[in-house]
C-alpha positions as MATLAB code, in Angstrom:
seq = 'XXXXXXXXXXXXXXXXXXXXXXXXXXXXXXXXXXXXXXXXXXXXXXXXXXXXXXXXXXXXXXXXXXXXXXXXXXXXXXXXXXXXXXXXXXXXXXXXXXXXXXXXXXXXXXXXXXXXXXXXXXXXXXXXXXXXXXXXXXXXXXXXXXXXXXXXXXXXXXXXXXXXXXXXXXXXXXXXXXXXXXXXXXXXXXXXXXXXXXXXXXXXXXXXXXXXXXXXXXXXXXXXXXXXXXXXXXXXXXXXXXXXXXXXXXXXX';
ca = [
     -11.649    8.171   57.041;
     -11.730    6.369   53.537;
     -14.961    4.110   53.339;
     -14.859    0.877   51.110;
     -17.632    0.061   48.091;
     -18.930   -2.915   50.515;
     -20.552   -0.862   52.434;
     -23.400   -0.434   49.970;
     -23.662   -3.824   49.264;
     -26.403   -5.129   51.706;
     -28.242   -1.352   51.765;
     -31.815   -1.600   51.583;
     -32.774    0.077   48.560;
     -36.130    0.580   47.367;
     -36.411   -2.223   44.746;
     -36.365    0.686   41.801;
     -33.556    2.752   43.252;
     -30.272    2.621   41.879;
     -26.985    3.606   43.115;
     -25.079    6.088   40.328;
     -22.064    6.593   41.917;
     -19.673    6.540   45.338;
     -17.110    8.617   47.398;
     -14.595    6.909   49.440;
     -15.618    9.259   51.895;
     -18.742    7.647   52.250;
     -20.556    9.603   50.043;
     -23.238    7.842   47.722;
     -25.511    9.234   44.856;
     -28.539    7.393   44.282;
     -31.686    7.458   41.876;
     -34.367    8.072   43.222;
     -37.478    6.473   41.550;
     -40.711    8.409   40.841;
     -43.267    8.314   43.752;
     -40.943    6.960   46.069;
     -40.612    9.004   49.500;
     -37.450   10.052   50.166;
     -38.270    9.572   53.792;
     -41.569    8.502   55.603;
     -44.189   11.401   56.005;
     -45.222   10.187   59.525;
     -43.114    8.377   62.526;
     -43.658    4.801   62.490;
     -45.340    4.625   59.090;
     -44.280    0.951   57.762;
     -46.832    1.449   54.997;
     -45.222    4.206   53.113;
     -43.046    2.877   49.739;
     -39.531    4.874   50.842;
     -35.803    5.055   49.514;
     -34.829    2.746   51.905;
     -36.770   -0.212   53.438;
     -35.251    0.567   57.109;
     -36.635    2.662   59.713;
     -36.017    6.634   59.054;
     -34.766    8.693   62.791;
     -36.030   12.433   62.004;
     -34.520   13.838   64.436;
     -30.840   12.617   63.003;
     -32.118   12.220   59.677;
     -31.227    9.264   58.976;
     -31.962    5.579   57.715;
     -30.614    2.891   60.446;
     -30.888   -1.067   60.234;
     -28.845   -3.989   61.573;
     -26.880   -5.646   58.353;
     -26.372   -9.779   58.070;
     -23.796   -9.432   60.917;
     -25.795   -7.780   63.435;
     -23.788   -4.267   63.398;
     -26.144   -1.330   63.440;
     -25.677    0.739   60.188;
     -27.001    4.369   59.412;
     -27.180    6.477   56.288;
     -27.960    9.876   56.645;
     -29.668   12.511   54.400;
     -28.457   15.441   52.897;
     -31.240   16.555   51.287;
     -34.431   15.613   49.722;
     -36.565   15.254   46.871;
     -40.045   15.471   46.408;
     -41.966   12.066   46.028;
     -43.005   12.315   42.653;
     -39.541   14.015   40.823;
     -37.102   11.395   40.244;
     -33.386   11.957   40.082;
     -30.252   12.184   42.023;
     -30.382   12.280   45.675;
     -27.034   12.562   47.652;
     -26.758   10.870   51.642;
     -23.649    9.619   53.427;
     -22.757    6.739   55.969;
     -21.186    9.740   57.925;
     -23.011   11.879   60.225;
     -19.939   14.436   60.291;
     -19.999   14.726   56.399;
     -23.403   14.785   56.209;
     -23.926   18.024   58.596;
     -20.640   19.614   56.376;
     -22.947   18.843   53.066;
     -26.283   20.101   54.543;
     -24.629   23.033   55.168;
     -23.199   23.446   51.467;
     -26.402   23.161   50.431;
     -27.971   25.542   52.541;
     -25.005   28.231   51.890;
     -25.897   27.665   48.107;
     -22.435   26.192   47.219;
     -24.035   23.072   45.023;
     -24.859   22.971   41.477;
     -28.270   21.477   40.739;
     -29.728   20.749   37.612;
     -33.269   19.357   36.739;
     -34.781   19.042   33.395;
     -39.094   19.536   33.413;
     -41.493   18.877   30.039;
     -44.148   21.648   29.750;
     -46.852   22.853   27.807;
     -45.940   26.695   26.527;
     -48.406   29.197   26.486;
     -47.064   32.303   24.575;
     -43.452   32.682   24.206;
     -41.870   31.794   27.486;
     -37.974   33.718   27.764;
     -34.571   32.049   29.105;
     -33.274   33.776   32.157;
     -33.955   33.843   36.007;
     -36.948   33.640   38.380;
     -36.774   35.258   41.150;
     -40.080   34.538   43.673;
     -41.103   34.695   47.384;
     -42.697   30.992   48.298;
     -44.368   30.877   51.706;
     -45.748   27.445   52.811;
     -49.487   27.123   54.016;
     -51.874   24.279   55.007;
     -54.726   23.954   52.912;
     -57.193   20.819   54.380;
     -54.661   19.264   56.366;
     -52.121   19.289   52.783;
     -49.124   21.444   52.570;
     -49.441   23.773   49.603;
     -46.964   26.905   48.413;
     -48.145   30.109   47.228;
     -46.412   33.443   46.250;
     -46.024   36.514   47.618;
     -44.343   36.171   50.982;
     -42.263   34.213   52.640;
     -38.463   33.200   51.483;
     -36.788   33.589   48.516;
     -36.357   31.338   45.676;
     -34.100   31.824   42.846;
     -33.703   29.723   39.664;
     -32.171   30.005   36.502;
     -34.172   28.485   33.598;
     -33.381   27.554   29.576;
     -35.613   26.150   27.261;
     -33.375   23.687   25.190;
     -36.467   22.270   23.157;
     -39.385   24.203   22.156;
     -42.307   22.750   20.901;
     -41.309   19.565   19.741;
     -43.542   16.030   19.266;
     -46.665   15.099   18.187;
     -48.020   17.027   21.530;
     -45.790   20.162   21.341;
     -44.344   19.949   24.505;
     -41.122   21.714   25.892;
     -37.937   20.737   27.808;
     -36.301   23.017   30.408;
     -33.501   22.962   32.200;
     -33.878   24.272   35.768;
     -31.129   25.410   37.917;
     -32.179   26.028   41.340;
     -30.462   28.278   43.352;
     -31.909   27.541   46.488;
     -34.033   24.634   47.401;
     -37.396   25.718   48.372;
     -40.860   22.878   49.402;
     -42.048   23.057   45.701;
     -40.002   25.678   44.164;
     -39.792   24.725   40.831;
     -43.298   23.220   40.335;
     -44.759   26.791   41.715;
     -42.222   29.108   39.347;
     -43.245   27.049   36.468;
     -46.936   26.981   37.201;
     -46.636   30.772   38.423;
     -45.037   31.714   34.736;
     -48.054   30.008   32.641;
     -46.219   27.009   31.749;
     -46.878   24.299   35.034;
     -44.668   21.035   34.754;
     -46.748   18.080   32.959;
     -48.264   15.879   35.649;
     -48.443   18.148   38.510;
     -51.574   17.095   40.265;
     -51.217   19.950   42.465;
     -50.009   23.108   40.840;
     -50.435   21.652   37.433;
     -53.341   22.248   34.491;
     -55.367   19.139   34.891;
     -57.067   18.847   31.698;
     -54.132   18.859   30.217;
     -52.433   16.471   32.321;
     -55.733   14.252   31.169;
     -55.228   14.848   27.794;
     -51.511   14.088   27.718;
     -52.390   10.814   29.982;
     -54.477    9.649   27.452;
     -52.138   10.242   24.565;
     -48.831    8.828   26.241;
     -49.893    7.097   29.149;
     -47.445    8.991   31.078;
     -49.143   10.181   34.122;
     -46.192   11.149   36.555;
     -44.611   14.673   37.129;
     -42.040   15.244   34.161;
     -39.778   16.437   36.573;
     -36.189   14.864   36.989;
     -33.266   15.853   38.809;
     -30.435   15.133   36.210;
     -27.352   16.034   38.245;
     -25.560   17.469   41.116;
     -22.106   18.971   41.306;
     -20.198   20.140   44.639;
     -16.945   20.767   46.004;
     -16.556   20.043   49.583;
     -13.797   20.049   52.150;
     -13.814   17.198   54.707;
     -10.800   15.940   57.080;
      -8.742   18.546   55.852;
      -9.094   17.058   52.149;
     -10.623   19.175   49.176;
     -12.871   17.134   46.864;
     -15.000   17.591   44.091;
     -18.089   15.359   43.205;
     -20.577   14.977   40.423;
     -23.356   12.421   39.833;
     -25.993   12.360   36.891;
     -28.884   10.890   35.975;
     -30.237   10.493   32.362;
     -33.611   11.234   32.072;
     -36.042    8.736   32.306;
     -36.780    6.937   28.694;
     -40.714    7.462   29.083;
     -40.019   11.001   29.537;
     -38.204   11.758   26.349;
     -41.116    9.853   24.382;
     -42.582   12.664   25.053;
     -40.576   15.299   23.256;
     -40.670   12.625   20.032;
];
């Protein structure tokens, strides 16, 4: 079943989030803005600022709210991304395609790329981290430490090196799998933690940096996803990017 572009007309986007691009299929990409949820924490929280102002089913994962006509409409998740990383995020009007994708994505059969700014200490190398995470609660707070738990894999090249006023570096990140926190703990793990992580970051110099850019967010962006996927007998191949953020690269100048 082919889906038309109308459908995203009356969606209800976060007033920051943009849609980047659309598969007949019923596919949509969308960019996600920084410290937007991707979906509520809690049941029933109206509070919380998420990618869609509609009410979020966990169980199905999915967004669902009546349109101008009074016809139910749902769009489902097929994955997520942390509140304060921006980027692409991928969901679908279709519940079939969206348990095919989830499953793509947990058979590692995507391509995702992210690009981070850090502060090098010593002479990080290009090449691949391989970690265990394991997720713990710390005060009520989800945390992830090393050590045990599942593994996380991600390739990483460092395609600026010291560059700006404030010597900061951009890597690309290429997860492998999709760990809680993955790349914010291998980078913070390694010496080098992302710029603006308040959790697994170095705070003083997330002040300092603060008080020289005014940039206070995680410099952590999901720039693109690729994937091929099969669905009603049809092979297809999708790709949706994101630049990064402009208050990001003033950073690296």
């Amino acid at each position: 079943m082919t889906r038309s572009f109308s459908e995203l007309e009356d969606l209800p986007l976060d007033r920051d989030a943009k849609i980047l691009d659309y598969h007949p299929f019923g596919l949509v990409a969308i960019d996600k803005p920084v410290g937007v949820l991707t979906h509520p924490n809690r049941k029933n929280d109206k509070k919380a600022r998420t990618l869609l102002r509609a009410d979020y089913d966990f169980e199905e994962e999915r967004y669902a709210w009546m349109d101008d006509t009074g016809v139910e409409r749902s769009l489902h998740l097929v994955h997520r991304l942390d509140s304060p990383t921006s980027g692409v995020l991928l969901a679908t009007f279709s519940a079939e395609l969206a348990a095919s994708l989830r499953k793509s994505f947990a058979e590692r059969e995507t391509h995702k790329t992210y690009y981070a700014i850090v502060r090098e200490k010593g002479k990080a190398k290009d090449g691949h981290w391989k970690d265990r995470l394991e997720e713990v609660r710390e005060g009520g707070n989800l945390r992830v430490k090393t050590g045990r738990g599942q593994e996380a894999l991600a390739k990483v090249t460092f395609e600026r090196r010291r560059v700006g006023r404030l010597g900061l570096s951009l890597v690309r990140l290429e997860p492998v799998t999709g760990r809680t926190h993955q790349l914010r703990v291998q980078a913070s793990t390694r010496g080098f933690p992302i710029v603006g992580d308040r959790i697994y970051g170095d705070f003083a110099l997330n002040r300092k940096i603060a008080r020289a850019s005014r940039v206070e967010r995680l410099c952590l962006h999901a720039i693109s996803i690729e994937l091929d996927f099969k669905y009603q007998g049809t092979s297809t191949k999708f790709y949706a990017e994101s630049p990064l953020p402009r208050i990001l690269g003033k950073l690296l100048s």
